[in-house]
C-alpha atoms as a printed R data frame, in Angstrom:
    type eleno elety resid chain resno       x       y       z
1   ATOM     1    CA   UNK     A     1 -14.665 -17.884 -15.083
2   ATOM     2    CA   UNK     A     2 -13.181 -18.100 -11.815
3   ATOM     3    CA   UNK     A     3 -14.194 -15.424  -8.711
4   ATOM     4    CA   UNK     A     4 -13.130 -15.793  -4.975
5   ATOM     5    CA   UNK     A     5 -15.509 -15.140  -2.588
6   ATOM     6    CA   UNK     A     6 -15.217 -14.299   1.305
7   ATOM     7    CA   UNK     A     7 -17.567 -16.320   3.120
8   ATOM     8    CA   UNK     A     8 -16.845 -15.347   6.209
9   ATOM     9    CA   UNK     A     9 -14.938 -16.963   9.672
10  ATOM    10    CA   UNK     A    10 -11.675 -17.572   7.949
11  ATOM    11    CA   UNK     A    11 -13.112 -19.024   4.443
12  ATOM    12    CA   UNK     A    12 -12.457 -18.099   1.140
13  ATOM    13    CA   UNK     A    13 -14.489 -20.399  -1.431
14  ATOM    14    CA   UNK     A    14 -13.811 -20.846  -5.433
15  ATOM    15    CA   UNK     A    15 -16.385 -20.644  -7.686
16  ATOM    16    CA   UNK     A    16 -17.936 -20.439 -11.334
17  ATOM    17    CA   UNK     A    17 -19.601 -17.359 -12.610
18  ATOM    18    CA   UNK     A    18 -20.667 -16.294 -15.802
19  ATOM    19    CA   UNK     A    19 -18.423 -13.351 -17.810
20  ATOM    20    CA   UNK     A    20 -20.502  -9.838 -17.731
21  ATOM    21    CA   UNK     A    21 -19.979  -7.656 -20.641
22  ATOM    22    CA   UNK     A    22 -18.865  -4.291 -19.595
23  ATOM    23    CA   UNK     A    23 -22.081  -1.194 -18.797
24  ATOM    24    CA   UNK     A    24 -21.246   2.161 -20.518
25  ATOM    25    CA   UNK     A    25 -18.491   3.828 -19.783
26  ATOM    26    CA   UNK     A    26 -16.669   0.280 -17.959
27  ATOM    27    CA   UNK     A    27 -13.865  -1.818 -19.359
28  ATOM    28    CA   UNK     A    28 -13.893  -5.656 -18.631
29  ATOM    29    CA   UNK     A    29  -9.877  -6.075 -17.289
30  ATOM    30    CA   UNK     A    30  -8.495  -9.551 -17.590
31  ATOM    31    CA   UNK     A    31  -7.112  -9.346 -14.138
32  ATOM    32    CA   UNK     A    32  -3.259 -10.833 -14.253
33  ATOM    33    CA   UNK     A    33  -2.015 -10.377 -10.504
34  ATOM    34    CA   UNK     A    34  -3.572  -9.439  -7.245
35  ATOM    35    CA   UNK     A    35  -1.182  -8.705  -3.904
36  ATOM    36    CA   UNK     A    36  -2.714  -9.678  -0.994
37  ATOM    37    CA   UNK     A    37  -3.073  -6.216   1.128
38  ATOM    38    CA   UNK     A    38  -2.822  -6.463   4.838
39  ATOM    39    CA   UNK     A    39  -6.550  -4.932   4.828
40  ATOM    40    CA   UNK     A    40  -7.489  -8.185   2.836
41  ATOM    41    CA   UNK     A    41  -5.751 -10.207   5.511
42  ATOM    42    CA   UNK     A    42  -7.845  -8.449   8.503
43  ATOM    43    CA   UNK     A    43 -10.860  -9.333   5.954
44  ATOM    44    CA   UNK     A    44  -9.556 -12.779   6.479
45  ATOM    45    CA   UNK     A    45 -10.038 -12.574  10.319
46  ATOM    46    CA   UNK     A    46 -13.214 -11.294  10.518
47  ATOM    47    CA   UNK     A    47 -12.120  -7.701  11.442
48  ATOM    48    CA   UNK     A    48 -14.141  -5.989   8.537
49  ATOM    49    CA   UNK     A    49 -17.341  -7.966   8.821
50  ATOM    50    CA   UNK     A    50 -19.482  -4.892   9.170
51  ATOM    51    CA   UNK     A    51 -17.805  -3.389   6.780
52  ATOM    52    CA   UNK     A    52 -17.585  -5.712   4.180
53  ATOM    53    CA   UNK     A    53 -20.882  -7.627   2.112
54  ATOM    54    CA   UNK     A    54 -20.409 -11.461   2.654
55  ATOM    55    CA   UNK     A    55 -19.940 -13.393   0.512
56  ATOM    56    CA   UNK     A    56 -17.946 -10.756  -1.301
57  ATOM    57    CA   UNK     A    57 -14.855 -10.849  -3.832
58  ATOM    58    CA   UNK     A    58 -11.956  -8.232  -2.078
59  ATOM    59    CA   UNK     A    59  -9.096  -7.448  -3.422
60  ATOM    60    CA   UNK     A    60  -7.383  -4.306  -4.571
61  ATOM    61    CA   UNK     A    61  -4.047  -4.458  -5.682
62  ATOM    62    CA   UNK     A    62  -3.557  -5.498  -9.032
63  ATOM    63    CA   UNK     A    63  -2.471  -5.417 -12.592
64  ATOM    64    CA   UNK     A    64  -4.259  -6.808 -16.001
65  ATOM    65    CA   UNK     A    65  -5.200  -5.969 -19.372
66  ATOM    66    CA   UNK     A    66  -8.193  -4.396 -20.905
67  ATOM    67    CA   UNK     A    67 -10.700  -7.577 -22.440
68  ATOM    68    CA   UNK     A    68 -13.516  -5.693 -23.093
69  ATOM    69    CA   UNK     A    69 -14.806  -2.029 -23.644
70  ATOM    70    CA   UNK     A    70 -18.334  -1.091 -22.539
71  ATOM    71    CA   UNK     A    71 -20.207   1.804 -24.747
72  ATOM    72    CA   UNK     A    72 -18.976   5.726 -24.873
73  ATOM    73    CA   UNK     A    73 -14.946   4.308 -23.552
74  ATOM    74    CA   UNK     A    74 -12.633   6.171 -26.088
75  ATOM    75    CA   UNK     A    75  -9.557   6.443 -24.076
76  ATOM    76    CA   UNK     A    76  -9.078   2.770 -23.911
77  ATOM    77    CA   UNK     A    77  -8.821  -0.022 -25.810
78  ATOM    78    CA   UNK     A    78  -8.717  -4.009 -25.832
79  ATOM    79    CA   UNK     A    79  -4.992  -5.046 -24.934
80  ATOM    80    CA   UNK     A    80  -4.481  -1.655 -23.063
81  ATOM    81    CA   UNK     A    81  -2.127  -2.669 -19.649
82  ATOM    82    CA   UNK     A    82  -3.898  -1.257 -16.519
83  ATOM    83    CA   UNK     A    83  -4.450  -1.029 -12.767
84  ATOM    84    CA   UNK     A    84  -7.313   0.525 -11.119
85  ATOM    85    CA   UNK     A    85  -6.876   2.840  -8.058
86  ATOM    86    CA   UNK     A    86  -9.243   1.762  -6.340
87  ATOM    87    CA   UNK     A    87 -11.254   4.925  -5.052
88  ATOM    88    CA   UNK     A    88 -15.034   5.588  -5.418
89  ATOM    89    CA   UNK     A    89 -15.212   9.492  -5.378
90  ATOM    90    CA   UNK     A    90 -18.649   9.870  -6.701
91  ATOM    91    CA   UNK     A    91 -20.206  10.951  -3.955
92  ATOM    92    CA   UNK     A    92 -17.705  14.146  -3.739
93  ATOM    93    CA   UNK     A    93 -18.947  17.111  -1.733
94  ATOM    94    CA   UNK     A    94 -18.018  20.944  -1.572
95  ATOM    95    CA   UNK     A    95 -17.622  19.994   2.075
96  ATOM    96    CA   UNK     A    96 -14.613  17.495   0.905
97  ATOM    97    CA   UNK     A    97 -12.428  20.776  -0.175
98  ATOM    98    CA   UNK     A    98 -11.673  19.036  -3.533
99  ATOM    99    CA   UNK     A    99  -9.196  16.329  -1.480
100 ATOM   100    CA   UNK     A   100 -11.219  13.595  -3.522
101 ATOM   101    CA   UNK     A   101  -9.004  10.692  -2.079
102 ATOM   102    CA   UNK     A   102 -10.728  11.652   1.400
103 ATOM   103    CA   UNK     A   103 -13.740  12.688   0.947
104 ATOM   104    CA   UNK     A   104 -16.595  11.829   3.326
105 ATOM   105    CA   UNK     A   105 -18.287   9.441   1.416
106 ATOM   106    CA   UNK     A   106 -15.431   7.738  -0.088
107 ATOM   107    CA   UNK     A   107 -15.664   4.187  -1.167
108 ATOM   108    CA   UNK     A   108 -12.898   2.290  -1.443
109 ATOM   109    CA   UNK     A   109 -13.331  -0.798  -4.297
110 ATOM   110    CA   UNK     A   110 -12.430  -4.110  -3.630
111 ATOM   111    CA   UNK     A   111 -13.570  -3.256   0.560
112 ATOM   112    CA   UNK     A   112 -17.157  -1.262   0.024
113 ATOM   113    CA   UNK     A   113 -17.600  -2.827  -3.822
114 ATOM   114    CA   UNK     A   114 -16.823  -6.478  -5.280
115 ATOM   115    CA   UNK     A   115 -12.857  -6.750  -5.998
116 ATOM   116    CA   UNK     A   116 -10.103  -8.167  -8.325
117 ATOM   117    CA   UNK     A   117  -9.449 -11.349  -6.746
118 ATOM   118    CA   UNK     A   118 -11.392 -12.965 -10.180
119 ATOM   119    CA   UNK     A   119 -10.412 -13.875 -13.540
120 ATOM   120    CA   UNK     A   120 -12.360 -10.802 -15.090
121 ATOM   121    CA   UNK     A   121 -13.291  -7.694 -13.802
122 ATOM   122    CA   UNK     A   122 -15.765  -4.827 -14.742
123 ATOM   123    CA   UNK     A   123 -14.799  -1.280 -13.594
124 ATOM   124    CA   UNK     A   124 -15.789   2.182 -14.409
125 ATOM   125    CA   UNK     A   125 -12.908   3.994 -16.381
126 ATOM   126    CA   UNK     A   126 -12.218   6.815 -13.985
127 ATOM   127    CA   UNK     A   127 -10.411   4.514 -11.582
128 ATOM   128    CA   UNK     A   128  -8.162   3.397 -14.615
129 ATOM   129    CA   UNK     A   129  -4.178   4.332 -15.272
130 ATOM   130    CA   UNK     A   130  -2.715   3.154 -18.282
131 ATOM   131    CA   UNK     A   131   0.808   1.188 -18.469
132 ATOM   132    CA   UNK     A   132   3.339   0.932 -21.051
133 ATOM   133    CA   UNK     A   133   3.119  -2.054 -23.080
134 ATOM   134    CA   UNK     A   134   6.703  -2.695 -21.829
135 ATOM   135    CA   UNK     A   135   5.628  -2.570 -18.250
136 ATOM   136    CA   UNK     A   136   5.512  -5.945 -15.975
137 ATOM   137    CA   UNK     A   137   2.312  -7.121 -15.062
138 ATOM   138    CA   UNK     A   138   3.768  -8.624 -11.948
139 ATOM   139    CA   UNK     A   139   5.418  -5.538 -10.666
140 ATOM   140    CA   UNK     A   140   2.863  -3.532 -11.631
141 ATOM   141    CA   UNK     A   141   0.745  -5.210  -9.008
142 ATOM   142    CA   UNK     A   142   2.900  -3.401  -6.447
143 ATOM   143    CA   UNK     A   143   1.849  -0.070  -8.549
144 ATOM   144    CA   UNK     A   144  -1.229   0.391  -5.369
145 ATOM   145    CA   UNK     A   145   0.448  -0.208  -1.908
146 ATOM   146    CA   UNK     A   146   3.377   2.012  -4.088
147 ATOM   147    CA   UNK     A   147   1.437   4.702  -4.225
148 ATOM   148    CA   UNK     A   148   0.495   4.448  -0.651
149 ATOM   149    CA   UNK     A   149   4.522   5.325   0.213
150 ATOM   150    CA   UNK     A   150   4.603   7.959  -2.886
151 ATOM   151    CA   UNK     A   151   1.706   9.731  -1.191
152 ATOM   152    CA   UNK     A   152   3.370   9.239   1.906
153 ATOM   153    CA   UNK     A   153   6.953  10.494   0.997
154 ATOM   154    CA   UNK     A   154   5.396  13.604  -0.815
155 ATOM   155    CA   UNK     A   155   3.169  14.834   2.117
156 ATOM   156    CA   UNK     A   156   6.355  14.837   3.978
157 ATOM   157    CA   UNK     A   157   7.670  17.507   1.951
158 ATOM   158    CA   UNK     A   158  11.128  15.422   2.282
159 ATOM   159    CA   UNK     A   159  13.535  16.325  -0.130
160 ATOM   160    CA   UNK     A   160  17.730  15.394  -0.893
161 ATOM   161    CA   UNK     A   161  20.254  16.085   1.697
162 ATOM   162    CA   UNK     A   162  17.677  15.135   4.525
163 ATOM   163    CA   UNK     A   163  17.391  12.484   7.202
164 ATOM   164    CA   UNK     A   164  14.340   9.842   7.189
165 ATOM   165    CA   UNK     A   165  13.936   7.401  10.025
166 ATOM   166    CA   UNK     A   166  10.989   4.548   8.822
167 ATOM   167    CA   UNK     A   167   9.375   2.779  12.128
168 ATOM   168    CA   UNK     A   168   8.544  -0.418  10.531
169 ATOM   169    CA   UNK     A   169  10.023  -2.485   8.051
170 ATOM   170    CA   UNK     A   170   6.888  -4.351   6.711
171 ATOM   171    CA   UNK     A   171   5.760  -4.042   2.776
172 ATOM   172    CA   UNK     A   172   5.287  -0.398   3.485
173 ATOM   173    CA   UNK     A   173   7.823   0.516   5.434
174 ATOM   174    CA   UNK     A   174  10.240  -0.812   3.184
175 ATOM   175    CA   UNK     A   175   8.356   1.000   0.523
176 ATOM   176    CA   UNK     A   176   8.275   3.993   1.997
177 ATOM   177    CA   UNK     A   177  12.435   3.510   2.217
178 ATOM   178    CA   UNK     A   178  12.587   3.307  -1.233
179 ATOM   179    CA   UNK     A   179  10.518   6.314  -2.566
180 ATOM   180    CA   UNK     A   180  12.415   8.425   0.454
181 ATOM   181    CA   UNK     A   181  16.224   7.107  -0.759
182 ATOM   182    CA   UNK     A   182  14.970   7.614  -4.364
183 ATOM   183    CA   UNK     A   183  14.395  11.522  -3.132
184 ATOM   184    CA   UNK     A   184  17.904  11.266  -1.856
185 ATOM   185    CA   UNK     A   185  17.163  11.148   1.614
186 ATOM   186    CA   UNK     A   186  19.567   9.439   3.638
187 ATOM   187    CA   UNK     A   187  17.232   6.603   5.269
188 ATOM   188    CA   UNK     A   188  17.154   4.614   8.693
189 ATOM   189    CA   UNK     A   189  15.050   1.580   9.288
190 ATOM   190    CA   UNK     A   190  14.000   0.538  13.150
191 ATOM   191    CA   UNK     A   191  12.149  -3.106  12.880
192 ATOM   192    CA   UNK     A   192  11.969  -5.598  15.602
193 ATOM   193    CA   UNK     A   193  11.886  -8.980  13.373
194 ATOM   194    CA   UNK     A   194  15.191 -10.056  12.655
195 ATOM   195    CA   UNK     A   195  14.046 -11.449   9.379
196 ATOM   196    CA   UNK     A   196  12.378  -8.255   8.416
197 ATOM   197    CA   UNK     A   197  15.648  -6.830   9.453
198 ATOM   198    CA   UNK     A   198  17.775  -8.736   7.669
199 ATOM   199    CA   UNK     A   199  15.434  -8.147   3.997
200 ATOM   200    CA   UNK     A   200  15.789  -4.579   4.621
201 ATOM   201    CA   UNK     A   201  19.529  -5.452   4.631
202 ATOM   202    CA   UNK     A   202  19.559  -7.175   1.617
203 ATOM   203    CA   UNK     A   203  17.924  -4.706  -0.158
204 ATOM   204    CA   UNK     A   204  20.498  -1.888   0.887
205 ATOM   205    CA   UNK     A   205  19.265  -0.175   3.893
206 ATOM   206    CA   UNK     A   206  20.242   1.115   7.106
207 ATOM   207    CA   UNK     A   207  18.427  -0.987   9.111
208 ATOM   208    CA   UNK     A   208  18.607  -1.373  13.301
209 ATOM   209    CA   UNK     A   209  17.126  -3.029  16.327
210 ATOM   210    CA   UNK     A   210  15.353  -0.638  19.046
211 ATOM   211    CA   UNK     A   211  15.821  -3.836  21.345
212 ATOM   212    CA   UNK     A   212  19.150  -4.128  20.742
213 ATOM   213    CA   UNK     A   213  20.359  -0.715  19.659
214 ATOM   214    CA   UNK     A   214  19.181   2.677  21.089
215 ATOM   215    CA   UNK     A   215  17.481   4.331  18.265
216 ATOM   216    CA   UNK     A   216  17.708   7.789  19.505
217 ATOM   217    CA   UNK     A   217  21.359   7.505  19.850
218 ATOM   218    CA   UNK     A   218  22.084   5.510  16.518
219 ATOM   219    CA   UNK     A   219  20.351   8.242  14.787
220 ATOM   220    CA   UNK     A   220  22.218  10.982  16.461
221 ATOM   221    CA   UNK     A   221  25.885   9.242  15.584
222 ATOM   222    CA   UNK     A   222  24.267   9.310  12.219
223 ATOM   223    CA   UNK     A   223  23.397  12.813  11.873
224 ATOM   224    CA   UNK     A   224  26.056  14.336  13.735
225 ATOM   225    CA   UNK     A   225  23.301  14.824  16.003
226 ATOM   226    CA   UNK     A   226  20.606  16.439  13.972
227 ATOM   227    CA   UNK     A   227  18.416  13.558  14.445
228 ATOM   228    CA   UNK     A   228  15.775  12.773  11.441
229 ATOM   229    CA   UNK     A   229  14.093  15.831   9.471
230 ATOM   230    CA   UNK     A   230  11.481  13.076   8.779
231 ATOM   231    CA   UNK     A   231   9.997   9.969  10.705
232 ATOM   232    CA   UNK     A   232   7.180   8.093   9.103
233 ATOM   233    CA   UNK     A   233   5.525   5.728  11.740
234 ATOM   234    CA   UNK     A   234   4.417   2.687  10.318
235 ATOM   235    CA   UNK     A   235   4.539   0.312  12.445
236 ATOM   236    CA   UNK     A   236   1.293   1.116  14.744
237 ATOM   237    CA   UNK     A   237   2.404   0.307  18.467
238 ATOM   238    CA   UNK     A   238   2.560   1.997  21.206
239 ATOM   239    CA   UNK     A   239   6.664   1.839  21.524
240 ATOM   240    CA   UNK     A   240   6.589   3.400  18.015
241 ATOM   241    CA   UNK     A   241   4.580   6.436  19.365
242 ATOM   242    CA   UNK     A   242   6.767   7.187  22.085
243 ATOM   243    CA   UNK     A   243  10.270   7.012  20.231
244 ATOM   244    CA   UNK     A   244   8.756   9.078  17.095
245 ATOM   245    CA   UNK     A   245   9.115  12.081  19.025
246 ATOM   246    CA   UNK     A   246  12.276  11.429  20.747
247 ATOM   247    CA   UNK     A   247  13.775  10.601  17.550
248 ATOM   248    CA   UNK     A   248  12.663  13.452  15.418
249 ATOM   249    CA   UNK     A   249  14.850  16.430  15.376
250 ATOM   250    CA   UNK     A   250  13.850  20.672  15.775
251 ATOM   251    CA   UNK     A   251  11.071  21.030  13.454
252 ATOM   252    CA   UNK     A   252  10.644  17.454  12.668
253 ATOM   253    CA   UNK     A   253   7.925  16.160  10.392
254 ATOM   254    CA   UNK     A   254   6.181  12.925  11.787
255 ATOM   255    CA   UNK     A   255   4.474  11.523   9.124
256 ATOM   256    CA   UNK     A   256   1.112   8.773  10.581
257 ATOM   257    CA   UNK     A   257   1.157   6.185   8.300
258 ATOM   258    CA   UNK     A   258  -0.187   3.788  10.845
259 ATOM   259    CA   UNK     A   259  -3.659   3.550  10.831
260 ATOM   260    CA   UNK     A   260  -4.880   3.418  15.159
261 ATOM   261    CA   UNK     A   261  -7.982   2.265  15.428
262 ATOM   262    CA   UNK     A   262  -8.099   3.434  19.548
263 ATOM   263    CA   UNK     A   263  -6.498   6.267  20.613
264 ATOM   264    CA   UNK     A   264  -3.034   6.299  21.860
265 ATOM   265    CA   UNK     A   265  -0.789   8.310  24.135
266 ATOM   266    CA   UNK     A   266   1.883  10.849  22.181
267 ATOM   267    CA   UNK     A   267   4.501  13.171  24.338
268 ATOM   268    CA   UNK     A   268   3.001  16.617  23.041
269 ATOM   269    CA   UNK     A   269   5.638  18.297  24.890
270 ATOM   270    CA   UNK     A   270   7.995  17.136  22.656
271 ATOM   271    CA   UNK     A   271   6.054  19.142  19.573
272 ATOM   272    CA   UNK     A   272   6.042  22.288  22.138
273 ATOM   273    CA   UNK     A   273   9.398  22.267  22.534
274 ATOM   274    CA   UNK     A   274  10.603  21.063  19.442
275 ATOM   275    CA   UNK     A   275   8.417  22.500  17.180
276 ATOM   276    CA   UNK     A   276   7.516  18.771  15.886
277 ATOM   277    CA   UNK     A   277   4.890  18.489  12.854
278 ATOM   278    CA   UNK     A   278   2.525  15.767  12.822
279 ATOM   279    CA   UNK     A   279   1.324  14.970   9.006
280 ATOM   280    CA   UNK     A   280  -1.215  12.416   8.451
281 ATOM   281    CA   UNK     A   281  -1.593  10.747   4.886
282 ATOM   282    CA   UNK     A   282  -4.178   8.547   3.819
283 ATOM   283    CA   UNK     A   283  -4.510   6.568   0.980
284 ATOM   284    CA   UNK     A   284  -3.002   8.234  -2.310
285 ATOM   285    CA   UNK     A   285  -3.863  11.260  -5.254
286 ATOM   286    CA   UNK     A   286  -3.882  10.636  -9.039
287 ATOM   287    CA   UNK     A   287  -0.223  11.958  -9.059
288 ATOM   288    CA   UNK     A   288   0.459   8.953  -6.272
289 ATOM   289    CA   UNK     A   289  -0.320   6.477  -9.041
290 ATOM   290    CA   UNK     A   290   1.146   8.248 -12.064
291 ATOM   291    CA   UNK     A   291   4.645   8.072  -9.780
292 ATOM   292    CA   UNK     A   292   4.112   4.978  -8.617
293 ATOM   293    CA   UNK     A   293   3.634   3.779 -12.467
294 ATOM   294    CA   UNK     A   294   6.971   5.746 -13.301
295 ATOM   295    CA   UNK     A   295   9.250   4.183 -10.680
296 ATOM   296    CA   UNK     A   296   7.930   0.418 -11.210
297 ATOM   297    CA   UNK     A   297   8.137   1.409 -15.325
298 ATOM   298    CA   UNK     A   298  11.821   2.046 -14.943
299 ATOM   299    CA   UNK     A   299  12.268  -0.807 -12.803
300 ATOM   300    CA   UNK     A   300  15.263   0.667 -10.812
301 ATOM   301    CA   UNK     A   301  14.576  -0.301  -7.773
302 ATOM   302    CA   UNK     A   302  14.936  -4.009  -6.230
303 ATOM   303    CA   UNK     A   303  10.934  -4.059  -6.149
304 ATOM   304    CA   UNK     A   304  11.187  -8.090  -7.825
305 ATOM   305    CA   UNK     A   305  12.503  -8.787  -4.257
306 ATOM   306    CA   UNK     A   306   9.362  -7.543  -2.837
307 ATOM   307    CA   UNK     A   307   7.396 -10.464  -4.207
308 ATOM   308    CA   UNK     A   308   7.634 -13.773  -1.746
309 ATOM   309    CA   UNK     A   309   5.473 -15.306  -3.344
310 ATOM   310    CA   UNK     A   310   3.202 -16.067  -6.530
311 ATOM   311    CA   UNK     A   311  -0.032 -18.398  -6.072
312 ATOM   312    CA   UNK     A   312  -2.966 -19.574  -8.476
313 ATOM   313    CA   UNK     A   313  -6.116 -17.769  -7.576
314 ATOM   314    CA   UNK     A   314  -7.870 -21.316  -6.707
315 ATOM   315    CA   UNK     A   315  -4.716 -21.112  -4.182
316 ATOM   316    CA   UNK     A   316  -5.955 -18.810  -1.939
317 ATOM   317    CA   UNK     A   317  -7.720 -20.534   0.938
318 ATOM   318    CA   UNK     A   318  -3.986 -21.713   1.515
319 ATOM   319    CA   UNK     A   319  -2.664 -18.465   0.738
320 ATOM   320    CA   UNK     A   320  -4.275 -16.863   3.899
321 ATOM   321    CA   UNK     A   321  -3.759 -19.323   5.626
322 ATOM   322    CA   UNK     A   322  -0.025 -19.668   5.311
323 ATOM   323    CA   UNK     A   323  -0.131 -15.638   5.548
324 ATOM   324    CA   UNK     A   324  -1.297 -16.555   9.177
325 ATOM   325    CA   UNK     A   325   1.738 -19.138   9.686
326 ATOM   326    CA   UNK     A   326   3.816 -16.782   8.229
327 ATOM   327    CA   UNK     A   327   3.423 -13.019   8.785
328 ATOM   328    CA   UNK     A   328   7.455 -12.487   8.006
329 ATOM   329    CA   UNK     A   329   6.690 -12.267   4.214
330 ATOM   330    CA   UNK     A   330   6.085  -9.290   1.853
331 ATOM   331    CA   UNK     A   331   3.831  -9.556  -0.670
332 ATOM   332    CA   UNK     A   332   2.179 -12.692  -2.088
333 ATOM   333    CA   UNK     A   333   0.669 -12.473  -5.334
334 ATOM   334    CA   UNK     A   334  -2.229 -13.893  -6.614
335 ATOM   335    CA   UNK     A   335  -2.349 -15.344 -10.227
336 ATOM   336    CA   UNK     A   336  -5.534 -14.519 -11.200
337 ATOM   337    CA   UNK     A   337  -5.860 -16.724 -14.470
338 ATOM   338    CA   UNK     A   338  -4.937 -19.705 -12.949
């Protein structure tokens, strides 16, 4: 079969390896699609070296059907649709409170452990969800980073009737948009790329300029002043951080969906005064996926126009590398069987 491998300094190689049969209690997944993650892209550059094992095979968001059942699996069976959420929670403390998706020794598969960016795959069957047979293998590969804005919009506590202002309109952010007008949240997009600004467009939203319009203002002629009841930042710079606040109305939630590797400067008199939340979210819970499955399942949202692009597996050298020239695009797919 085909496997990818991370070599290292910019360089994905293709090679041969033989099929495993699945251990007890694994499934072998004929993987069908893999997206190509942002984390896979800093992968790409060399950010995660001491993170990751090279030569490795990442990967993490993806779709395929059960090939194989390993000894003492009872819930699954060959031809079962699946994705994996990809968390390794075995490790689980008392310490960890029970928040599993966080918990101190959390590994995260397809980063810390060998990934879906192969033909076949072996996995233990707690990180499996089941799909309908009905369900599209190619959307479903959006079922992970999904989750990410279901997990995102819930610890928001936004509900219908209520303002949302997204900072960012990357695969996420435009994500995130979705789940939060799907509440019945009115919704605002600020983006800086024209292109990204235009897609968000196309797809139905609000979306606005912070170079060329005044956020703050915009917001307030849209909320007869109110300003948002929610703001997820997304987009992770600095110019994000310091309208968040300003934008956010009395008793705001800020939702961090950013990850900041150094730390930044926030206006915490604005949280004083205003009596501003700030919620961070990481990752996603079991209930994440299982809504994430539901809203691609019913397929009534424009998530086909999500995918940019669809590449063969022995593709993707070239697919990084015209991620690079291109960083406008949403989400590239890998196919993984050919």
């Amino acid at each position: 079969m085909k496997a990818t491998r991370y070599e290292g300094d910019k360089t994905f190689t293709v090679i041969e390896k033989e099929i495993q049969a699945p251990a007890a209690n694994e499934v072998r997944i004929k993987v069908a699609f893999v997206g190509v993650c942002g984390t896979d892209v800093h992968i790409y550059h060399g950010m995660m070296d001491k993170r990751v094992s090279i030569p490795v095979t990442i990967g993490h968001e993806m779709s395929g059907t059960i090939d194989a059942v390993g000894d003492g699996v009872t819930d699954y069976t060959i031809g079962d649709k699946v994705v994996v959420r990809p968390l390794d929670d075995r490790k689980v403390k008392a310490s960890d409170k029970g928040f599993n998706h966080i918990c101190e020794e959390l590994k995260f598969i397809g980063i810390d452990s060998e990934g879906a960016m192969q033909q076949y795959w072996n996995v233990p069957t707690f990180v499996l969800h089941k799909l309908k047979e009905s369900t599209d293998l190619k959307l479903a590969a959006l079922i992970e980073p999904l989750s990410v804005a279901t997990h995102d919009v819930r610890r928001s506590g936004l509900v219908k009737g209520e303002t949302a202002v997204v900072l960012g309109g990357g695969p996420i952010g435009l994500l995130v948009a979705m789940v939060a007008k799907e509440v019945g949240a009115q919704v605002i997009i600020s983006e800086v790329n024209p292109n990204r600004i235009a897609k968000a467009k196309e797809l139905g939203f609000d979306a606005v300029s912070p170079i060329d319009t005044d956020l703050v203002e915009y917001v307030k002629s849209k909320t007869e002043n109110r300003r948002a009841d929610v703001v997820f930042e997304v987009a992770g710079v600095q110019p994000a951080l310091d309208v968040m606040c300003e934008v956010a109305g009395i008793r705001g939630r800020i939702l961090m969906v950013a990850i900041h590797g150094v730390k930044k400067e926030v206006d915490l008199f604005k949280f004083f005064w205003k009596e501003l939340s700030l919620i961070g979210a990481r990752v996603y819970e079991k209930e994440d996926y299982e809504k994430a499955i539901e809203l691609i399942t019913a397929n009534e949202l424009p998530f086909e126009q999500m995918i940019t692009d669809v590449q063969p597996l022995s593709n993707i050298q070239q697919v990084f590398e015209n991620i690079d020239k291109n960083p406008e695009g949403l989400k590239v797919l890998m196919d993984c069987q050919l």
